[in-house]
N, C-alpha and C positions, 0 to 999 in steps of 0.2 A: 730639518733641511727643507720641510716642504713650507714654514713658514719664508724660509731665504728667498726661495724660489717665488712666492706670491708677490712679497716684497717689492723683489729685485723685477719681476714683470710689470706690477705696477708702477714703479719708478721710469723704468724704460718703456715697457712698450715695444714699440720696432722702430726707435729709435736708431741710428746711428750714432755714436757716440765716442769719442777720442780717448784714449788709455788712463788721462787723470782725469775725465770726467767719472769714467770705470771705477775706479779708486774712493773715488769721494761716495757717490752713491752710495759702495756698497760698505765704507766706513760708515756713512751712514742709518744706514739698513742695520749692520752690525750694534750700532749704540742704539737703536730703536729697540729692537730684540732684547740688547740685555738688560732693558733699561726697564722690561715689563715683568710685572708683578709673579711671582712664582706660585702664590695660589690665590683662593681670594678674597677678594675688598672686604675688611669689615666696613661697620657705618660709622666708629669711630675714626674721627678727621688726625686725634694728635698720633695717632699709629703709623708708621711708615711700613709701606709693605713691603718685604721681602723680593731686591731683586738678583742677578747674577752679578751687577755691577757693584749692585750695593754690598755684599758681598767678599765683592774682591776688591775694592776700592772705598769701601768703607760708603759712600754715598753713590748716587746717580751721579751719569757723567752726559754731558752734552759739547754739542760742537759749537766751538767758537765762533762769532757772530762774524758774517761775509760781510766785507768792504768793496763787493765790485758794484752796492749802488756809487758808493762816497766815489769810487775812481771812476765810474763813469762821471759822476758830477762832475768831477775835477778837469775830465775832458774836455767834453761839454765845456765850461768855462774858459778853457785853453781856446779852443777852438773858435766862442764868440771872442773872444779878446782878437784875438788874429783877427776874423773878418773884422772887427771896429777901425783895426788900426788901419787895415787895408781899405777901407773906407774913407777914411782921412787923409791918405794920400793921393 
């Protein structure tokens, strides 16, 4: 619990924060956790270490990769398009 807690402090902070921001964090905190090694590293590289996820899911799991740069892009783009054309008229 007390790794959650360092976690979930360093992600936030004293932040303010909205309810699915809340959610995601701490999905993520969650797969960071399970995703660490359950004892430890040997020096051999083809060894995979034992984790909670591995485990339960047979491999490590990760979160799927965020698209709010692409949709910003996309805005951004909307938005110079608009002023061009409002330029042209």
């Amino acid at each position: 619990m007390g790794l959650m807690k360092n976690a979930f402090r360093k992600a936030i902070g004293n932040e303010n924060i909205t309810f699915k921001q809340l959610k995601e964090v701490l999905l993520e905190v969650e797969i960071t956790l399970k995703n660490r090694p359950l004892g430890y590293l040997d020096n051999d590289i083809e060894l995979q270490p034992s984790t909670p996820n591995g485990m339960i899911h047979g491999a490590n799991i990760s979160l799927p990769e965020d698209d709010t740069d692409k949709q910003d892009k996309v805005k951004a783009m909307v938005k110079r398009a608009r002023y061009l054309k409002r330029c042209k008229e």
